[in-house]
C-alpha positions as CSV (number, residue, x, y, z in Angstrom):
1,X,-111.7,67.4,-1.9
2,X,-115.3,67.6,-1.3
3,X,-117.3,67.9,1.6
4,X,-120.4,67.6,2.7
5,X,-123.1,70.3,4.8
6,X,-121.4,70.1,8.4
7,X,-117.5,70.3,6.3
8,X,-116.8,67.0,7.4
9,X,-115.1,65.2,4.1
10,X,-117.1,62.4,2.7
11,X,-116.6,58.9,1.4
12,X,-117.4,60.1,-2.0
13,X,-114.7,62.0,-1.9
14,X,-112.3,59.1,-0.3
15,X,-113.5,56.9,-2.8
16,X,-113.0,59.5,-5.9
17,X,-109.1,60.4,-4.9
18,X,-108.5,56.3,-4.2
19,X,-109.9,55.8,-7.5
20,X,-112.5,53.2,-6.2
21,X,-116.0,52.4,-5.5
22,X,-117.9,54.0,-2.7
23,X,-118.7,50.3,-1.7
24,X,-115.3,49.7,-1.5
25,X,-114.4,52.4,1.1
26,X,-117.5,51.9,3.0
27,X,-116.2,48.0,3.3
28,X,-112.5,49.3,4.5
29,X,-114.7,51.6,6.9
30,X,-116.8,48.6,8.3
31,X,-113.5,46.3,8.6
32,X,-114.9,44.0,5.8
33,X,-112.2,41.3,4.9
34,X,-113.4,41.4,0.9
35,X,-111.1,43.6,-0.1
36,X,-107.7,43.8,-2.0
37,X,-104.7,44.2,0.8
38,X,-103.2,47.5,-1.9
39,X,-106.8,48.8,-2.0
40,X,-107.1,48.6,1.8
41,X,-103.9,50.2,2.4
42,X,-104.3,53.5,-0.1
43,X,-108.3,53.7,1.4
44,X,-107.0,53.8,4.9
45,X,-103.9,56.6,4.4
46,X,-106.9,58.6,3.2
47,X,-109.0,58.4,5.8
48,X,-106.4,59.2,8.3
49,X,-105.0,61.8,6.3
50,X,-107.9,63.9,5.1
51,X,-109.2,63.4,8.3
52,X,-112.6,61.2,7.7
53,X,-115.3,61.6,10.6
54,X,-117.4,58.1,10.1
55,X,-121.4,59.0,10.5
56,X,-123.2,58.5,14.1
57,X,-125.3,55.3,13.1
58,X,-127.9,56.9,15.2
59,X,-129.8,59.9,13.7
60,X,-129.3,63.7,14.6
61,X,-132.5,65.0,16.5
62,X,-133.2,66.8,13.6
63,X,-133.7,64.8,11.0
64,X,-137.3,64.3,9.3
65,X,-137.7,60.2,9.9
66,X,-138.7,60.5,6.2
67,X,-138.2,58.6,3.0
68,X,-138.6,60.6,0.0
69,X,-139.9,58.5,-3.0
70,X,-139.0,60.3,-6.4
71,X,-141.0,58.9,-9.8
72,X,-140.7,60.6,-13.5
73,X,-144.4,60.4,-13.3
74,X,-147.4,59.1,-10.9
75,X,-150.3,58.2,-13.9
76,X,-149.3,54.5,-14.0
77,X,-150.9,51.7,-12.0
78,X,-147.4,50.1,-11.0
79,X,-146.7,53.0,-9.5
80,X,-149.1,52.3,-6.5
81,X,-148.4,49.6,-6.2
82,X,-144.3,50.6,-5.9
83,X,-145.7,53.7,-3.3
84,X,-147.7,50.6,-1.4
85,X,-144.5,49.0,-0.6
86,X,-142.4,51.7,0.7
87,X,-145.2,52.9,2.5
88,X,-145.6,49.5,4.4
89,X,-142.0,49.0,5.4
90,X,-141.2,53.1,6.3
91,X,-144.2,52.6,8.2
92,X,-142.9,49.8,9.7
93,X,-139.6,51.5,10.8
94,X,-141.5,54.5,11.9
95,X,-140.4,56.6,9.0
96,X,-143.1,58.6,7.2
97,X,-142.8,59.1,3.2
98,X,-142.7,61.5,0.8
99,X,-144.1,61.2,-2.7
100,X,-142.9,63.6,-5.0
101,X,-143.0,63.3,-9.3
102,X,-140.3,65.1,-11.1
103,X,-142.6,65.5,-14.6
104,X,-139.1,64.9,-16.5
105,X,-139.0,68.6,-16.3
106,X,-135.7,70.7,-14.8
107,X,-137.7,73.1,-13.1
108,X,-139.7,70.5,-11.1
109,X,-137.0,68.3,-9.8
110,X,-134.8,71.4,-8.5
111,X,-138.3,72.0,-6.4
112,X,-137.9,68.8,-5.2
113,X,-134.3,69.4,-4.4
114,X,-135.0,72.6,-2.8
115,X,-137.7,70.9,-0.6
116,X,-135.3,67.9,0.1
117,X,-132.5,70.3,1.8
118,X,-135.7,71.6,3.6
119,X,-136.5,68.5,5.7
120,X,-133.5,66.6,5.5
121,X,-135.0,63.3,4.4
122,X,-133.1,59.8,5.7
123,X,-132.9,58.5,2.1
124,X,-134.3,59.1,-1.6
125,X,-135.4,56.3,-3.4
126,X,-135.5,56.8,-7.2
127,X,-138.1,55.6,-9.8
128,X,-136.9,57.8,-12.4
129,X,-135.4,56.8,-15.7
130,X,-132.7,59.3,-15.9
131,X,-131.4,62.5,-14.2
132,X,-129.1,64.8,-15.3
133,X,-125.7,64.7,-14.5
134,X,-125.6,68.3,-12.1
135,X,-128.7,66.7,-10.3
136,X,-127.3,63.5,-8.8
137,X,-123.9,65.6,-7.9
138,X,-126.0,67.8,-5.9
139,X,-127.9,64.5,-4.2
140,X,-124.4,63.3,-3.5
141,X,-123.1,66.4,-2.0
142,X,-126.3,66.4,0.1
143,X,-125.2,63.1,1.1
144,X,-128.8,61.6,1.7
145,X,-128.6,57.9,1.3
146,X,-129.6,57.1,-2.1
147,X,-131.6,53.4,-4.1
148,X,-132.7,53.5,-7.5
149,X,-135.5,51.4,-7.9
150,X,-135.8,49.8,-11.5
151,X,-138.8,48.8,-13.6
152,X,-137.9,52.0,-15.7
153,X,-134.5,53.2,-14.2
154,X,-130.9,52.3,-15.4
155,X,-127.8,51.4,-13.9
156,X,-125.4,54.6,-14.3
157,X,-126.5,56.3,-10.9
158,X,-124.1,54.6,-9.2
159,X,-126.4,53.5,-5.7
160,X,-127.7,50.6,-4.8
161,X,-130.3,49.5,-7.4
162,X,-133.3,46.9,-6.3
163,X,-135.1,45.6,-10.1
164,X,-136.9,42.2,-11.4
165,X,-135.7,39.2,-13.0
166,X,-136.8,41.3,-16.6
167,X,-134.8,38.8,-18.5
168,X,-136.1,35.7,-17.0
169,X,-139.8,36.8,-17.6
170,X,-139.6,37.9,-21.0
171,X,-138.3,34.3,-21.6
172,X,-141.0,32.7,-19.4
173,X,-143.8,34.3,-21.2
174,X,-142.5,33.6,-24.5
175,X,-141.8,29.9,-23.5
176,X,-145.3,29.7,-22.8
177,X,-146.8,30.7,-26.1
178,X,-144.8,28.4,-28.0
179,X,-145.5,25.9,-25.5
180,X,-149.0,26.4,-26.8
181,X,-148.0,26.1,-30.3
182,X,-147.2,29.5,-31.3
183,X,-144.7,30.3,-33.7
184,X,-145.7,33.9,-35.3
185,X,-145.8,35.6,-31.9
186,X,-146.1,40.0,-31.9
187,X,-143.6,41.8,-29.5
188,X,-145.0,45.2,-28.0
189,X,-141.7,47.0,-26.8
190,X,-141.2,49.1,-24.4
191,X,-139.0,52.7,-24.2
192,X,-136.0,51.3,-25.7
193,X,-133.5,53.1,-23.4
194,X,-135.0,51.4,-20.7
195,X,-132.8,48.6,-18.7
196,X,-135.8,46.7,-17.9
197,X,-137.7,46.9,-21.0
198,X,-134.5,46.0,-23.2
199,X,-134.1,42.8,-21.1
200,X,-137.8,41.6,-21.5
201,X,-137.0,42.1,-25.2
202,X,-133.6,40.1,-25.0
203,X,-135.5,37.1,-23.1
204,X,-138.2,37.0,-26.2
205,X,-135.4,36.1,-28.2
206,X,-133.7,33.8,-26.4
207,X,-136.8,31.9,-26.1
208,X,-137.1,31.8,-30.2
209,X,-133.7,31.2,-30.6
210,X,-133.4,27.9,-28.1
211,X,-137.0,26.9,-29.8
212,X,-135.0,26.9,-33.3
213,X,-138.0,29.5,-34.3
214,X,-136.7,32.5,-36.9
215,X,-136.8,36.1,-35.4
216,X,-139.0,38.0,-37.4
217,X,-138.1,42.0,-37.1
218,X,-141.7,42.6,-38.4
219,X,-143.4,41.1,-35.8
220,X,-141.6,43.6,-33.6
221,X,-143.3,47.3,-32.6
222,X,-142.2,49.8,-30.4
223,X,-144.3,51.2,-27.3
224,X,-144.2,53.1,-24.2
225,X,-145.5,50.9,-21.7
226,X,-148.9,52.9,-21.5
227,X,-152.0,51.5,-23.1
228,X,-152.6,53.7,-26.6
229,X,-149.2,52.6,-27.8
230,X,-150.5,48.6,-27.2
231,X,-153.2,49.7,-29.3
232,X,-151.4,51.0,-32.6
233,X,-148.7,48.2,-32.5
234,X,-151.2,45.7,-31.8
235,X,-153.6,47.2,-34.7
236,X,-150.1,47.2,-36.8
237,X,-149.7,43.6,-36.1
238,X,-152.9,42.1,-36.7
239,X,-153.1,44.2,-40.3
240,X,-149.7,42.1,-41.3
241,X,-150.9,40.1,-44.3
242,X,-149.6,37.2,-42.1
243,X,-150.9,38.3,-38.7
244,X,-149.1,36.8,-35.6
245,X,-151.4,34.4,-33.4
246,X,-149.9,35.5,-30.4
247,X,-148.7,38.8,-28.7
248,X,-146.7,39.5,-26.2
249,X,-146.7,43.1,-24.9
250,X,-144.2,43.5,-22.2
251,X,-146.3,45.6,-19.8
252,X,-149.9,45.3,-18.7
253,X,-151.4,48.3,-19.8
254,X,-150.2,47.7,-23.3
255,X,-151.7,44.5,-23.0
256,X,-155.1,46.2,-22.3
257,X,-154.8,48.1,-25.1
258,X,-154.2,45.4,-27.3
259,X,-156.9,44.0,-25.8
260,X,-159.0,46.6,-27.3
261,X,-157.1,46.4,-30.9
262,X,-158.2,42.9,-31.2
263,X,-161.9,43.9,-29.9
264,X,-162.1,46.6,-33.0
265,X,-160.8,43.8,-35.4
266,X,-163.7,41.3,-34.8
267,X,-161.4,39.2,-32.8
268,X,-161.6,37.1,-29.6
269,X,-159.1,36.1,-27.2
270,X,-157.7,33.5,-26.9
271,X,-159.8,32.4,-29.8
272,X,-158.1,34.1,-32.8
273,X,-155.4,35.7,-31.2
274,X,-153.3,34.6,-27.5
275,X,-152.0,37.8,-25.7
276,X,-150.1,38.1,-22.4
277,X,-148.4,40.7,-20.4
278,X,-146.2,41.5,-18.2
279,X,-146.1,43.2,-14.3
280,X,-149.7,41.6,-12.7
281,X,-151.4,44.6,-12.3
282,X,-154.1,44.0,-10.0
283,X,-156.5,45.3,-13.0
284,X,-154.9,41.7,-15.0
285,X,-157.4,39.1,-12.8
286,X,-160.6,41.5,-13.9
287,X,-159.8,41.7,-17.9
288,X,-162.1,39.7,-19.6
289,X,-160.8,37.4,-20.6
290,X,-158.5,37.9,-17.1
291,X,-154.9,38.3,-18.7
292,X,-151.9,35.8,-18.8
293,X,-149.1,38.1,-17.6
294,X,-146.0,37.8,-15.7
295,X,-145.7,38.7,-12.7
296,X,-143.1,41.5,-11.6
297,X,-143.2,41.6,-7.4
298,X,-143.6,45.8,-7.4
299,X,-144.8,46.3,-4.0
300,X,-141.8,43.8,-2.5
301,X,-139.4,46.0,-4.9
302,X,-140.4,49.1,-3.1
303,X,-140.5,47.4,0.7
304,X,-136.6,46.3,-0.2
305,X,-136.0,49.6,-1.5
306,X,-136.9,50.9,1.7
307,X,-135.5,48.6,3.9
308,X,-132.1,49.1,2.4
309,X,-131.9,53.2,2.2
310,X,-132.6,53.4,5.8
311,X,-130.1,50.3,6.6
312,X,-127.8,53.1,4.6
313,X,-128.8,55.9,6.5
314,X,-127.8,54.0,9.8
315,X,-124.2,53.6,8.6
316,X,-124.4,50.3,7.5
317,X,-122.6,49.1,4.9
318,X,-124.9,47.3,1.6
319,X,-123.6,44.1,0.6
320,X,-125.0,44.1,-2.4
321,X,-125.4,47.4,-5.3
322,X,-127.8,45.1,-7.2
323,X,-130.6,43.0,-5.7
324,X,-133.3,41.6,-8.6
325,X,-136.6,40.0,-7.5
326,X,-137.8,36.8,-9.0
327,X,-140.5,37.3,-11.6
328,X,-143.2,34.8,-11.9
329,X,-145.5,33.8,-14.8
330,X,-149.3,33.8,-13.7
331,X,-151.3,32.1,-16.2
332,X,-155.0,32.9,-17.1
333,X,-157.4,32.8,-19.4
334,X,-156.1,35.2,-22.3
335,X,-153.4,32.4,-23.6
336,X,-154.3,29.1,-25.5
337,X,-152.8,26.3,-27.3
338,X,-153.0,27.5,-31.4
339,X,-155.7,25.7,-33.5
């Protein structure tokens, strides 16, 4: 049975041996009325027997009044703007916050650890794609409050995840172009083992499939969301003997490098060749021309990311592990109707 630093036994732990969710026992804890009467019946024998302390809602003199905000790296504009929005509402709550990058290396995030049992942050929010299994066990034994915050993280770290309507955009944007008349239209991917990026993808194709339009797995190139890898699939695409008259590159600094592809081919946008992105990067509006892209509300993701790891790490209970943002297409002057 596991406990946590002050040997108090933890609702981890209740929820492992119950062989439920940790939102589950945390809705028997708050008295919540959504939950099975056999499910509310094992929880509670548990609690009284192993003896279950609930946490003081208020905070222990010694704790930090700090966030800590954990990204795999900090060279990406979105990244701003995420750090903008936790900033704002910690500030807001009169929580300070800690910016750390992890570097997908071992040795750096068990710095970070190290530093996090140091000043026993309120919360972690996580912009990471993955961590390894023996990471997130020692997070949960530390028993910080814990959000994973999505525009490149997944949904196996069972916390409460805030993301974007990915799906929804990638089929706004592509409903666009072939609103305009395109039918060959490019598809810049992003890391495939992405949630996010695989869901911009899946609403590209439901947009060709409800238009009747063929999916064409040549028109399709992989990326990384930086802005080199917009550049080769886009200079990949427009060599195809039958070059697509449209691309969609599902973030905005492969955009601007596709921008750049179409520059070195004696191209013009939207002349010879429609593009559009996705995210809204403040950068989109100063492009020339200023880029079609859809817009992903970053800076409100990381506010509600905040908002809800220190509504967790005042005991109360998250209604939701899954909150997505609506996504909005913003449209410039890099799209056009086909000629």
């Amino acid at each position: 049975m596991s406990e946590d630093e002050h040997g108090r036994i933890t609702i981890r732990a209740i929820a492992d041996e119950a062989g439920v969710s940790v939102p589950t026992v945390s809705r028997v804890i708050n008295g919540r009325s959504d939950v099975a009467p056999e499910t509310r019946k094992r929880v509670e024998e548990l609690l009284n027997e192993r003896g279950y302390q609930r946490r003081r809602s208020t905070r222990a003199p010694s704790r930090a009044r700090l966030v800590d905000l954990v990204f795999n790296e900090l060279d990406s504009p979105w990244a701003v703007e995420i750090i903008r929005g936790v900033e704002d509402a910690a500030h807001a709550s009169g929580v300070g916050t800690v910016v750390s990058a992890v570097h997908r290396r071992r040795a750096s995030t068990e710095q970070w650890l190290d530093n996090l049992r140091t000043r026993a942050s309120d919360g972690v929010i996580l912009v990471v794609s993955q961590l390894a299994s023996p990471i997130l066990e020692q997070l949960r034994h530390l028993g910080v409050p814990m959000v994973v915050l999505d525009p490149s993280g997944g949904p196996t770290m069972d916390a409460p995840a805030i993301g974007a309507t990915n799906w929804a955009g990638g089929l706004a944007a592509t409903e666009h172009l072939i609103s305009l008349g395109h039918t060959r239209i490019g598809f810049i991917h992003g890391p495939k083992q992405v949630l996010c990026s695989r869901a911009r993808f899946d609403g590209y194709r439901a947009a060709l499939d409800a238009a009747g339009l063929t999916y064409d797995p040549t028109l399709i190139y992989d990326g990384d969301f930086y802005h080199q890898s917009g550049f080769d699939a886009a200079s990949s695409l427009l060599r195809l003997p039958e070059p697509p008259t449209a691309i969609f590159a599902s973030s905005d600094q492969m955009a601007f490098g596709a921008y750049e592809a179409i520059r070195q081919a004696g191209l013009r946008i939207p002349e010879h060749v429609s593009v559009i992105g996705f995210d809204d990067l403040p950068e989109s509006r100063w492009t020339s021309p200023p880029l079609t892209t859809v817009r992903q509300p970053l800076a409100e993701m990381g506010a509600l990311a905040a908002r809800t790891v220190l509504e967790m790490a005042a005991g109360n209970d998250i209604d939701s592990p899954r909150l997505e943002l609506a996504t909005e297409l913003v449209v410039r002057e890099s799209t056009a109707p086909l000629v």
